[in-house]
C-alpha positions in Angstrom: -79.3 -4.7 -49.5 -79.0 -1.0 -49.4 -75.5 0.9 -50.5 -74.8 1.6 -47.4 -73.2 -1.6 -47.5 -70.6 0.0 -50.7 -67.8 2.2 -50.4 -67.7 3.5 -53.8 -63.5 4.4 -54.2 -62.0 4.7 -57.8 -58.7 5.1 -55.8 -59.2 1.5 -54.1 -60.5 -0.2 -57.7 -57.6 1.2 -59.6 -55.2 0.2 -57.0 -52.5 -2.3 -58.0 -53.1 -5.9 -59.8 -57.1 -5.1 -60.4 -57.0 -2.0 -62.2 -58.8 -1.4 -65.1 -57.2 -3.6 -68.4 -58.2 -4.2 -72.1 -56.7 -7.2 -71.7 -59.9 -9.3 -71.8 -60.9 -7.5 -75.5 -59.8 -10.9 -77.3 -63.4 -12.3 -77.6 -65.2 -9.0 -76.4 -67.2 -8.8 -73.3 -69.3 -11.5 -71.8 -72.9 -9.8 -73.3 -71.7 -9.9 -77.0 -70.8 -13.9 -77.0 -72.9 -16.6 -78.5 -73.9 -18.9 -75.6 -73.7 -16.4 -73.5 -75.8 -16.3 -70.3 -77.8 -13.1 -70.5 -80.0 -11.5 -67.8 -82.1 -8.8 -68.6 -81.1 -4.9 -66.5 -82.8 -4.4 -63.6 -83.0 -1.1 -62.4 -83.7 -1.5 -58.6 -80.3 -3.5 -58.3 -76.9 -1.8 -57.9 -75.7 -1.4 -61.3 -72.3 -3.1 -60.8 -73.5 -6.1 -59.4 -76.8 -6.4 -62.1 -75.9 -8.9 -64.4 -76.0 -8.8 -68.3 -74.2 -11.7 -69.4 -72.1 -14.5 -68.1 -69.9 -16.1 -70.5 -67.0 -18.9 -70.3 -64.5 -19.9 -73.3 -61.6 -22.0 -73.3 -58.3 -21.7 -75.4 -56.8 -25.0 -74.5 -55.9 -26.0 -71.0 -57.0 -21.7 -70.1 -60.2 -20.8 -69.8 -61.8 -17.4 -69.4 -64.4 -16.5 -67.3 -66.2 -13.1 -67.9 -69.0 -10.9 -66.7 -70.9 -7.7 -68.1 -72.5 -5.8 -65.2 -75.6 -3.1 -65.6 -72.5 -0.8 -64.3 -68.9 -0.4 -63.8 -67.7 -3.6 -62.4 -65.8 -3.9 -59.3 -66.6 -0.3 -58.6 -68.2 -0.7 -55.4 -66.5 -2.6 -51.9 -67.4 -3.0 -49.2 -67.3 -0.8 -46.2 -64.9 -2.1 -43.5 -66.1 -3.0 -39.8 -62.8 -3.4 -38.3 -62.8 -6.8 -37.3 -63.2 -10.0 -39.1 -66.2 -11.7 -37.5 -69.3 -10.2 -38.7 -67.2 -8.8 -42.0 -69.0 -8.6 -45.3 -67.3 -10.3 -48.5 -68.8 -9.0 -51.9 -68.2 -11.6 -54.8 -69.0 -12.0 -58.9 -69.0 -16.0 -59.0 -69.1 -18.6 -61.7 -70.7 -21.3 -60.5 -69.5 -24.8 -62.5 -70.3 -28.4 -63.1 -66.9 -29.6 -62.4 -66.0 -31.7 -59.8 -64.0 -30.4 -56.9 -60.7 -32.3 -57.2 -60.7 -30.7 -60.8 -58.5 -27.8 -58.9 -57.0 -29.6 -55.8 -60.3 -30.1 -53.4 -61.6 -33.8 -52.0 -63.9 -35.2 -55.2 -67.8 -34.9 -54.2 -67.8 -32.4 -52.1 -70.1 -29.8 -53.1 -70.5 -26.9 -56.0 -66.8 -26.2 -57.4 -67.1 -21.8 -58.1 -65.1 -19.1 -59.2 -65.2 -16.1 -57.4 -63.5 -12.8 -57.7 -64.2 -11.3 -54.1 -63.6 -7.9 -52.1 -63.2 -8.1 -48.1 -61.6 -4.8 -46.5 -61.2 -6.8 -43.0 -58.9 -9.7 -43.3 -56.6 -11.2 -46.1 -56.6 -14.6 -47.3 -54.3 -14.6 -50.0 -51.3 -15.1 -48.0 -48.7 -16.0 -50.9 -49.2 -12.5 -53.1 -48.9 -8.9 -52.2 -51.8 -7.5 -54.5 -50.9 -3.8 -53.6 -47.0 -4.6 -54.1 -46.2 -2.5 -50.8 -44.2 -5.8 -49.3 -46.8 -6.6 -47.1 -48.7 -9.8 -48.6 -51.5 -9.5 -45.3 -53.3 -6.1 -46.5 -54.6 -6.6 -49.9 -58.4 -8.1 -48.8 -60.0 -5.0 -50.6 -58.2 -5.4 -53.8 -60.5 -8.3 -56.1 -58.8 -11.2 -56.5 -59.9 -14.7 -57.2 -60.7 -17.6 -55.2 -61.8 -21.0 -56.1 -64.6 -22.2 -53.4 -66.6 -25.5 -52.8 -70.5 -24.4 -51.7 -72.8 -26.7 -50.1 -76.5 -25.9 -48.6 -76.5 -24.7 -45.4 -79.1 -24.3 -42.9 -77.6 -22.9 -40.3 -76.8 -19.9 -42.7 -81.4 -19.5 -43.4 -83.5 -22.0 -45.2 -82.1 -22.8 -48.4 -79.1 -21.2 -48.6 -75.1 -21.4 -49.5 -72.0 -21.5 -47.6 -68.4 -21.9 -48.5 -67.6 -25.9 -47.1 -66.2 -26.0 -43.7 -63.5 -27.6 -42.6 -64.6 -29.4 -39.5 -61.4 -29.7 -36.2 -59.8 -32.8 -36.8 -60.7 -33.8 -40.7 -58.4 -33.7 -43.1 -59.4 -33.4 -46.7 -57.8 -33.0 -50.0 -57.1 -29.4 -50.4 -55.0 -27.6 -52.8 -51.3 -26.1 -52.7 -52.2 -23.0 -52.8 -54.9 -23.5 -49.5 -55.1 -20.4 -47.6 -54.7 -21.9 -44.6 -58.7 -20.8 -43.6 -61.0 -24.1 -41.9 -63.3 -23.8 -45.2 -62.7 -25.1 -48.7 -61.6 -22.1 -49.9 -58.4 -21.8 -52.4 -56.5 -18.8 -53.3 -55.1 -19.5 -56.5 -53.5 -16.2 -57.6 -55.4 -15.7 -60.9 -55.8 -11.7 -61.8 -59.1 -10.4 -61.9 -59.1 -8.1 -64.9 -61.8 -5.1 -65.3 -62.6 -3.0 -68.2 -66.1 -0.9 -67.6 -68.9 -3.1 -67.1 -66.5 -6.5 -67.4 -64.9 -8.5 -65.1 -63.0 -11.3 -66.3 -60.5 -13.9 -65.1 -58.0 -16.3 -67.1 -57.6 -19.5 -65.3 -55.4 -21.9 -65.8 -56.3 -26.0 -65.5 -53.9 -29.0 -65.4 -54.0 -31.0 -68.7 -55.8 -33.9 -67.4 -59.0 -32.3 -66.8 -61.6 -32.1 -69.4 -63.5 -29.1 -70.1 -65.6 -29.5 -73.4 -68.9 -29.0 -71.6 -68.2 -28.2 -68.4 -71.8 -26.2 -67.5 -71.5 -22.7 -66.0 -74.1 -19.7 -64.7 -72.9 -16.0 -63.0 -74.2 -15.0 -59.9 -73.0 -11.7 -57.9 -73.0 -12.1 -54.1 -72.5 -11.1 -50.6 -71.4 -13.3 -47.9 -70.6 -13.1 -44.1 -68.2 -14.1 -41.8 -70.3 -15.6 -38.6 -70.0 -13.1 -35.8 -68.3 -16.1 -33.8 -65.9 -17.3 -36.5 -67.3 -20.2 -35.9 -69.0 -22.8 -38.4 -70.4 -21.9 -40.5 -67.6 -19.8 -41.2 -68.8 -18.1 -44.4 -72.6 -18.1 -45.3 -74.1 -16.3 -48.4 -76.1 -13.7 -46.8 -77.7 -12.0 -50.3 -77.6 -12.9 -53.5 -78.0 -9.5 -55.9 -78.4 -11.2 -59.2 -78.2 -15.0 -60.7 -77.7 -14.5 -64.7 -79.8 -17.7 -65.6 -82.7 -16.5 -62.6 -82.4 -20.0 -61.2 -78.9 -21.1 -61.4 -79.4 -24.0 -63.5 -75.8 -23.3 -65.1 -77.3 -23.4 -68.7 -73.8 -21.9 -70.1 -71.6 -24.4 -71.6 -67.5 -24.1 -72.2 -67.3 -25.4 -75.8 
């Protein structure tokens, strides 16, 4: 990965529902927590994507998810191709133990994730206008959240990830707020907040799902939409850091 792939635009990152917030001070930032997943700095990676800490705590039916990056989080998106096939999506994602139909997916399907991604070539969050300009379709470059179900891949190399498709004709359980997109991908409307170095995002669970224990890790991303827009639709192309170094998701929510 080289920075060529970044458009670094404090203009873009301040923009709208992902500017900069102290709302996420109650507990501190991800790097100061006990429990915390921590990853030492590494000085070769870009600094907003080099993972210090990943860190998840809960507050009844809400949990948080937070990050602290090497650098100012969220600072850097991605340069725009002008078409979706072939488009880059940058990501800081939680991966979790819980099962799928936890938010809304079919049960058994593959690693449930958080994600807060950045896509400057297509929107899928059709049900909120992120940049409050009354247009709901031009807000892919402002972070937002998506929940995602990843399953090994071949097709995208040996060994790695892609976001579940959706193959013509199956119908699976998907949740309400489904962006409409043949993968497993959900679009759930929860506000990435940044403060320096720290990403976090509240989320918001039904009462019937237990979270004592649910097993976490942080892992900051780049995927790709196949040239084709064809399956696979969306393939993890380069992984820039994983906070445990293996993603054995040794965080637990307490």
């Amino acid at each position: 990965m080289t920075k060529t792939l970044f458009a670094l635009s404090a203009g873009i990152v301040l923009l709208g529902a992902t500017a900069f917030a102290a709302g996420n001070h109650d507990y501190g930032h991800a790097v100061t927590q006990k429990g915390a997943v921590l990853s030492d700095a590494d000085g070769t990676k870009v600094a907003s994507f080099d993972i210090l800490a990943a860190h998840a705590h809960r507050t009844g039916n809400v949990v948080t998810f937070h990050m602290t990056t090497n650098g100012m989080a969220g600072a850097d998106v991605p340069n725009p191709i002008g078409e979706v096939g072939g488009s880059t999506v940058l990501s800081y994602v939680w991966p979790t133990s819980l099962d799928p139909s936890a938010v809304g997916f079919e049960s058994g399907t593959g690693i449930l994730a958080l994600a807060a991604t950045s896509h400057p070539d297509f929107d899928d969050t059709p049900l909120y206008d992120e940049n409050n300009d009354g247009d709901p379709t031009n807000d892919g470059v402002i972070w937002h959240s998506h929940w995602v179900v990843l399953t090994p891949t071949e097709a995208c190399g040996v060994g790695a990830l892609a976001v579940r498709d959706i193959p013509e004709g199956e119908t699976p359980q998907l949740p309400a707020t489904w962006p409409g997109f043949p993968i497993f991908l959900d679009s759930p409307g929860f506000t990435p907040l940044f403060d320096g170095p720290e990403i976090a995002i509240n989320v918001g669970f039904r009462s019937d799902v237990e979270l004592a224990g649910v097993a976490y890790d942080g892992v900051t991303s780049a995927l790709r939409v196949n040239a084709n827009i064809h399956s696979p639709l969306l393939c993890v192309v380069d992984v820039f850091d994983v906070a445990s170094g293996d993603l054995s998701l040794p965080g637990r929510i307490k």
